[in-house]
N, C-alpha and C positions, 0 to 999 in steps of 0.2 A: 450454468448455460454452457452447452457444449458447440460448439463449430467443427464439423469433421472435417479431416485434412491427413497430409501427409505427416509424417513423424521427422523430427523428436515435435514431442508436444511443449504448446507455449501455453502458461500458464500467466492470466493477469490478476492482480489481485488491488484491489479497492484501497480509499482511505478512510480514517473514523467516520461515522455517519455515512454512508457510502452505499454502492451496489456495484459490483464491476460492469452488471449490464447497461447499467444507466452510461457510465464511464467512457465504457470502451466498445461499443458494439459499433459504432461508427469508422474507429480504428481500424478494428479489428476484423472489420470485410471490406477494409480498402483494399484496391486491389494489391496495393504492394506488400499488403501485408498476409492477404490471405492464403488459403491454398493449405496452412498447418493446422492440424489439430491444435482445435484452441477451447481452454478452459476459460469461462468468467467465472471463477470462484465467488462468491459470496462469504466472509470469513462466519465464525459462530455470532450468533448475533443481531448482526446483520440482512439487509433485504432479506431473500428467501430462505436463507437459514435457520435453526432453529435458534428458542431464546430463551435457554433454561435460565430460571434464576438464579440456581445455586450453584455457578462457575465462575472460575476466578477472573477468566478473560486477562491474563498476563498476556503478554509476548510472546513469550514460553507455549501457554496452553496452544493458544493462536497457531501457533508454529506447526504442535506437534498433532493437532486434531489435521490442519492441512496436507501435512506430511500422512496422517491415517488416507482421508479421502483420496489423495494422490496415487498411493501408494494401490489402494483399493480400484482406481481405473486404471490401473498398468502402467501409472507412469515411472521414467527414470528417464535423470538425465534432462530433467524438461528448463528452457529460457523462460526468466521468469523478471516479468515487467510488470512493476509495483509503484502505485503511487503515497505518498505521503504518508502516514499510518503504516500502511501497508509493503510497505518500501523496508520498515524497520524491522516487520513479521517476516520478508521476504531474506534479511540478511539474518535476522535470528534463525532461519526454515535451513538456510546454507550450511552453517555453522553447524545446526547439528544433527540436520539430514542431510549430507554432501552427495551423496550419491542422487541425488532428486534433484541436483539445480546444475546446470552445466553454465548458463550465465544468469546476468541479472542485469535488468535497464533500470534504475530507481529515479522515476519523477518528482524530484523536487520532495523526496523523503525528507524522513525525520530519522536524525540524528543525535541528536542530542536532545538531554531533558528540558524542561522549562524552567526560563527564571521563579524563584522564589515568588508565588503571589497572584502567579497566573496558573488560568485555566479553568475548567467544569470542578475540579477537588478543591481550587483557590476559596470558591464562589460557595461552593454547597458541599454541605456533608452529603452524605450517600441518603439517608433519612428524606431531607430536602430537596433531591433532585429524585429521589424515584414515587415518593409519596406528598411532597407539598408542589412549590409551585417551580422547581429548579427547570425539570423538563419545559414544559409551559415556556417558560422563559426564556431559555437556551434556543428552541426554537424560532420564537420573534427576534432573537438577536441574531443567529447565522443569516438569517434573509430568505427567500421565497426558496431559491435553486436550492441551497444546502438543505434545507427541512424537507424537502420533498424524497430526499432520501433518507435524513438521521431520521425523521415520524415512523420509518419503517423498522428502527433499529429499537431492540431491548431494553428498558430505560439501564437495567441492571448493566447492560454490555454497554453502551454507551459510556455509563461512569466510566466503571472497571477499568476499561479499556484505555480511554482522556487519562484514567489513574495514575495506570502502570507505564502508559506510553509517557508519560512527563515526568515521570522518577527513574527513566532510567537511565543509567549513565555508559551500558558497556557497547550501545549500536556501534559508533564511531570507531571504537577498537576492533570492534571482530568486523568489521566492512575493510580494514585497514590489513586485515589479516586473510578476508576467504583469497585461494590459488584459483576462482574462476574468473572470465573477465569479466569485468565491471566498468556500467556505466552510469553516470549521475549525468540527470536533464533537470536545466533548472533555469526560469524565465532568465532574459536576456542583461535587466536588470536585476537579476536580487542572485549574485554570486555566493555561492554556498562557503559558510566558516571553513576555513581551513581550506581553499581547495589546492592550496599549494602541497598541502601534504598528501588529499587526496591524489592527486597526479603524481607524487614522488611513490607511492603505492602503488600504483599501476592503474589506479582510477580514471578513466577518460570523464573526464568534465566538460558539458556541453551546453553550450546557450542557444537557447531556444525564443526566438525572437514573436514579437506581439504577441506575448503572453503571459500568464498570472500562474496565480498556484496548480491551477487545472488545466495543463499545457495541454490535454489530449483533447479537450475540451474549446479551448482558446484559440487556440490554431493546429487545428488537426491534419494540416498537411504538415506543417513543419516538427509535430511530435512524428506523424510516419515516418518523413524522412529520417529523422534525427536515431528513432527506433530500429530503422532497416540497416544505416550503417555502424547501429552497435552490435546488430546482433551475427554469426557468422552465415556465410552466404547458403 
């Protein structure tokens, strides 16, 4: 989904099971926000995206197929506000397409892997969740709003993706490391691991008051604001 506007281009991009439109279309024509060229990416997978079976759906892929599309409508240089999942795709995209991200707002990303035991690969072999009852299941358990968007997602990208995202270990480092600025939004209650070190990094840490994991969602004035004074004027 495209929003035309002035440049540089802002780029948003989703979390597992997700759509950015579902997301952020509400944001993303407030008025404080709008006015820029604004991309809703869909990652692979994903709502309107394609859902090949036979891709890996790392981080990585994630990163570097967004970096193709990007790259493919003239962007550079674009702010790039990511939530959860997509937050992790958004600082792996920095790292190693730097010329394509001038900042980053990360909503209550993901950072680090999962403990031991949790998650869609805890629960199910890849067998189980794309051909017995994993999917099925996974869906009754996120709850009505979540399934409304993961039912649109790949069973294959959904694993994949829950996979790689909870095995990996290096986000936190190279978020620690990109020279653009950076912002982390994250409910009012649920302060993000480390964020002593994120701030000694140059990371602005922001609490975002009456709201959950889906701050843009939860209280969508206070993600605007919270968005408008991370990003430069």
């Amino acid at each position: 989904m495209e929003l035309p506007g002035a440049e540089p281009t802002r780029v948003y991009l989703h979390g597992l099971g997700a759509s950015s439109p579902a997301y952020y279309a509400a944001v993303a024509t407030n008025p404080a926000l709008a006015g820029r060229r604004s991309l809703l990416m869909d990652l692979l997978g994903h709502g309107i995206s394609d859902r090949p079976a036979d891709a890996s759906y790392t981080l990585e892929e994630h990163a570097d197929l967004a970096a193709t599309a990007l790259t493919a409508a003239g962007v550079r240089a674009a702010e790039v506000i990511a939530h959860s999942m997509g937050g992790a795709v958004a600082i792996v995209l920095a790292a190693r397409h730097p010329h394509l991200v001038s900042a980053l707002v990360l909503v209550h990303a993901t950072l680090d892997p999962q403990p031991p035991g949790v998650g869609i690969g805890a629960r199910y072999t890849e067998e189980q969740f794309v051909h017995g009852d994993g999917r099925s299941e996974t869906l009754t358990r996120v709850g009505a709003s979540w399934a409304a968007t993961m039912r649109l997602t790949g069973p294959e990208a959904l694993y994949r993706t829950a996979l790689h995202l909870g095995r990996s270990s290096t986000i936190r480092e190279l978020l620690l490391e990109l020279p653009v600025p950076r912002t982390y939004l994250h409910p009012a209650d649920d302060e993000p691991i480390g964020a002593r070190a994120l701030t000694d990094a140059g990371v602005r840490v922001v609490a975002v008051p009456a709201s959950g994991h889906n701050i843009m969602l939860d209280n969508p004035d206070g993600f605007v604001a919270a968005t408008v004074a991370a990003l430069p004027a």
